[in-house]
Every structure is written in C-alpha cells, then in structure tokens.
C-alpha positions, 0 to 999 in steps of 0.5 A, a space after each residue: 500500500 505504501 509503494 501505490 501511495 509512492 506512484 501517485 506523489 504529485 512532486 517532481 523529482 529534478 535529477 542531475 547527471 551524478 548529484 541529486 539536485 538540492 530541491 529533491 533532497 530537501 523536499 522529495 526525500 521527507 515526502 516519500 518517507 512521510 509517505 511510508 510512516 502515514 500510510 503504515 499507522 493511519 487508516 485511509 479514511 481516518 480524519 487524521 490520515 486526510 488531513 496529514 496527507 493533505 498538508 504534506 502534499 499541499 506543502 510540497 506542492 507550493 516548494 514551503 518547507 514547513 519545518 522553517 513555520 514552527 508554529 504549525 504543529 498538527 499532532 493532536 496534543 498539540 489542541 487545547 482541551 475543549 470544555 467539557 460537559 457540565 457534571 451532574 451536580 451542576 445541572 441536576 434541579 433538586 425537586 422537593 419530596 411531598 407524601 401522602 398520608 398512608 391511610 388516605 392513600 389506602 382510601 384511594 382505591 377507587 382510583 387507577 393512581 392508588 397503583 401507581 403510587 403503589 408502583 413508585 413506593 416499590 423497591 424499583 421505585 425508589 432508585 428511579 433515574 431522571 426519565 423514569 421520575 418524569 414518566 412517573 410525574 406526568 402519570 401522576 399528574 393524568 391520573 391524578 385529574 381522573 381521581 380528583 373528577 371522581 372525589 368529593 370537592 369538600 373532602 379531606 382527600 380531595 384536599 390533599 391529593 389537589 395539593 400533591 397534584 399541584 406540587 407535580 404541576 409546579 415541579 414538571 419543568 424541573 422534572 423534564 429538565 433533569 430528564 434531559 440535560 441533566 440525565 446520564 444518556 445526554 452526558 453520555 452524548 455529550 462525552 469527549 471520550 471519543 475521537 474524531 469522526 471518519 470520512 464515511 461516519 462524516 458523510 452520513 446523516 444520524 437520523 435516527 439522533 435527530 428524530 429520537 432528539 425532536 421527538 422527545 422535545 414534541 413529548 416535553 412541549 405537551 408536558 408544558 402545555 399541560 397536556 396530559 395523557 395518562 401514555 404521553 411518555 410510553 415510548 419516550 425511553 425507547 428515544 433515551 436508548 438512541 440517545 446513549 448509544 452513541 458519543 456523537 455530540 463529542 465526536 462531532 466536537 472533536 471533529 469540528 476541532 480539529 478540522 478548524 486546526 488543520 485548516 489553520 495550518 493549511 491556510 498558513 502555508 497557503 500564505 506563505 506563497 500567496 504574500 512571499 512568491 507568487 506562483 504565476 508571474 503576470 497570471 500564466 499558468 505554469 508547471 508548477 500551477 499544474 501540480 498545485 491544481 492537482 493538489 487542490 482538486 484530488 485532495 482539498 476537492 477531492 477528499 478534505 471538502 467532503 470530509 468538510 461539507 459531511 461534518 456542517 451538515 451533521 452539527 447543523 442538524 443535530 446542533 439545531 436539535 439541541 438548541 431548540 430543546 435548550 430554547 423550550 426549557 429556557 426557564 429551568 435553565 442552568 448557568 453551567 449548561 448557559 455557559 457550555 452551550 455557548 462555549 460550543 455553539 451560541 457564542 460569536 466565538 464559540 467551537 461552531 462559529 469558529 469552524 465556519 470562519 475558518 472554513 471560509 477562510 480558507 477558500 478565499 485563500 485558494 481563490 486568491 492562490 489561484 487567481 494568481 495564476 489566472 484560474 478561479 476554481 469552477 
C-alpha cells in the first residue's frame, strides 16, 4: 500500500547527471518517507490520515518547507482541551419530596393512581433515574385529574391529593429538565471520550439522533402545555436508548476541532506563497500551477471538502436539535449548561462559529492562490 501511495506523489523529482539536485533532497526525500510512516499507522479514511496527507502534499506542492513555520504543529496534543460537559451536580434541579398520608392513600382505591403510587413506593421505585421520575410525574399528574373528577370537592382527600397534584404541576419543568440535560444518556452524548469522526461516519446523516432528539422535545412541549395523557411518555425511553448509544455530540466536537486546526495550518502555508512568491508571474499558468491544481482538486476537492461539507451538515442538524430543546426549557435553565452551550455553539466565538470562519477562510485563500495564476476554481 505504501509503494501505490509512492506512484501517485504529485512532486517532481529534478535529477542531475551524478548529484541529486538540492530541491529533491530537501523536499522529495521527507515526502516519500512521510509517505511510508502515514500510510503504515493511519487508516485511509481516518480524519487524521486526510488531513496529514493533505498538508504534506499541499506543502510540497507550493516548494514551503514547513519545518522553517514552527508554529504549525498538527499532532493532536498539540489542541487545547475543549470544555467539557457540565457534571451532574451542576445541572441536576433538586425537586422537593411531598407524601401522602398512608391511610388516605389506602382510601384511594377507587382510583387507577392508588397503583401507581403503589408502583413508585416499590423497591424499583425508589432508585428511579431522571426519565423514569418524569414518566412517573406526568402519570401522576393524568391520573391524578381522573381521581380528583371522581372525589368529593369538600373532602379531606380531595384536599390533599389537589395539593400533591399541584406540587407535580409546579415541579414538571424541573422534572423534564433533569430528564434531559441533566440525565446520564445526554452526558453520555455529550462525552469527549471519543475521537474524531471518519470520512464515511462524516458523510452520513444520524437520523435516527435527530428524530429520537425532536421527538422527545414534541413529548416535553405537551408536558408544558399541560397536556396530559395518562401514555404521553410510553415510548419516550425507547428515544433515551438512541440517545446513549452513541458519543456523537463529542465526536462531532472533536471533529469540528480539529478540522478548524488543520485548516489553520493549511491556510498558513497557503500564505506563505500567496504574500512571499507568487506562483504565476503576470497570471500564466505554469508547471508548477499544474501540480498545485492537482493538489487542490484530488485532495482539498477531492477528499478534505467532503470530509468538510459531511461534518456542517451533521452539527447543523443535530446542533439545531439541541438548541431548540435548550430554547423550550429556557426557564429551568442552568448557568453551567448557559455557559457550555455557548462555549460550543451560541457564542460569536464559540467551537461552531469558529469552524465556519475558518472554513471560509480558507477558500478565499485558494481563490486568491489561484487567481494568481489566472484560474478561479469552477
């Protein structure tokens, strides 16, 4: 595999009679052996593969040592740490406890909700998580209206059970945000314990994140509004399952990240040529215009851009996702996620916008490179 990725360098080899010439040895040389050590340790579709592959070849192309730019480095320790998710205790809304006197409860029998209470007082229902405790809540509160419509308006129990209800009611939006950003499956999304995603996981759309995340913000927005039903939640662990089963958010993070940082690397070896040496004098294209061209087509167009454009369209939407449901619960929100979030995707300088930035950046550097030579990309 290293000897195919050998033919295929795009870098003349400039040869004397006896003496290999000065530009072979400085730059043809490190070529072939950074071909050997990428092609032997990275798979080919790996992020890191495309972007290294990319950078030696685009600096080999434009003749720019980039051992004489110190300040490129692109080895991944060489990125800041990305904030990471909130812990539980900075999200977490406590919720105060109300109970109801045992003999009342007893006497509402009658009732579909003396089960249900039954249910929660069980051992399973005292270690409940965040999304178990809200489906219990929403239960609560549809069963409880059916109870309250069946008892005396001037009995005790009417009396107690309306304050248990209203005690629910008060609580939900807390409720619902513990079951969302405050739960373990959205601390599981959110993880950095992961790595960058590969060109085809780049490429495809997480649909089934995207629905299972509008899903759950449809069941929420019927919660708030107060729309009751005693099965409104049935099916909501079904979308937490979906959820938890993959660390995208923190991959696309990852992703993003390191995307922004090899771009800024390419963009300062694009500068380096475009401000000290153009490639085209008066705007003719020469041989070396033929190398670059090809570099810019079979590598940035070819294999970074699409890497690039899969990456936008993923955290567009999932991104979205998460923003609207952070946007519907705007009243229970907590600082920590407040501060996060934009860290990642509100702010002006957030992990989102930079990349955005960045990216055009860097097509504007191309088009300037190229237009030196007369070209403009088509």
């Amino acid at each position: 595999m290293a000897l195919k990725l050998v033919k295929r360098l795009s870098v003349p080899i400039i040869l004397k009679k006896r003496n290999v010439s000065s530009y072979t040895l400085r730059f043809f040389l490190p070529t072939v052996l950074f071909a050997f050590v990428l092609s032997a340790c990275q798979p080919r579709d790996s992020s890191e593969y495309i972007f290294d592959n990319y950078l030696y070849r685009l600096s080999n192309s434009l003749q720019v040592d980039r051992e004489s730019l110190p300040q490129l480095n692109n080895t991944a320790s060489s990125l800041s740490p990305l904030p990471l998710y909130p812990a539980r205790r900075e999200l977490q809304k406590n919720i105060s406890s109300i109970n109801i006197n045992l003999l009342e409860f007893l006497r509402l029998s009658e009732c579909e909700l003396q089960r249900h209470i039954g249910q929660r007082n069980g051992g399973l229902g005292r270690v409940m998580g965040e999304t178990q405790q809200l489906i219990y809540d929403a239960k609560f509160i549809a069963l409880a209206e059916q109870c309250l419509s069946q008892l005396e308006p001037t009995s005790k129990l009417f009396s107690t059970l309306t304050r248990a209800d209203d005690h629910k009611r008060q609580y939900l939006p807390s409720s619902i945000w513990n079951a969302s950003f405050a739960s373990k499956e959205f601390a599981y999304l959110f993880s950095l314990g992961a790595s960058p995603l590969s060109l085809p996981a780049a490429t495809e759309q997480p649909l089934q994140l995207a629905n299972a995340l509008k899903n759950i913000r449809q069941k929420y927005q019927q919660l708030i509004s107060r729309n009751f039903t005693k099965d409104a939640l049935d099916d909501i662990e079904n979308y937490y399952q979906i959820i938890e089963s993959s660390k995208r958010i923190g991959e696309l993070r990852l992703s993003l990240q390191a995307t922004t940082h090899m771009l800024q690397q390419a963009d300062k070896i694009l500068s380096v040529r475009i401000n000290e040496r153009p490639l085209c004098r008066q705007q003719q294209a020469n041989a070396q215009f033929t190398i670059v061209n090809n570099v810019f087509y079979k590598y940035y167009i070819g294999q970074v851009q699409p890497y690039i454009s899969g990456l936008h369209k993923q955290s567009v939407v999932v991104f979205s996702a998460i923003d609207e449901l952070v946007k519907m619960q705007e009243p229970s929100r907590t600082q920590a996620l407040i501060d996060f979030w934009a860290a990642v995707y509100r702010d002006k300088n957030s992990e989102w916008q930079l990349f955005n930035r960045q990216v055009k950046t860097h097509t504007l550097n191309w088009q300037a490179l190229l237009k030196q030579c007369g070209k403009l990309p088509s």
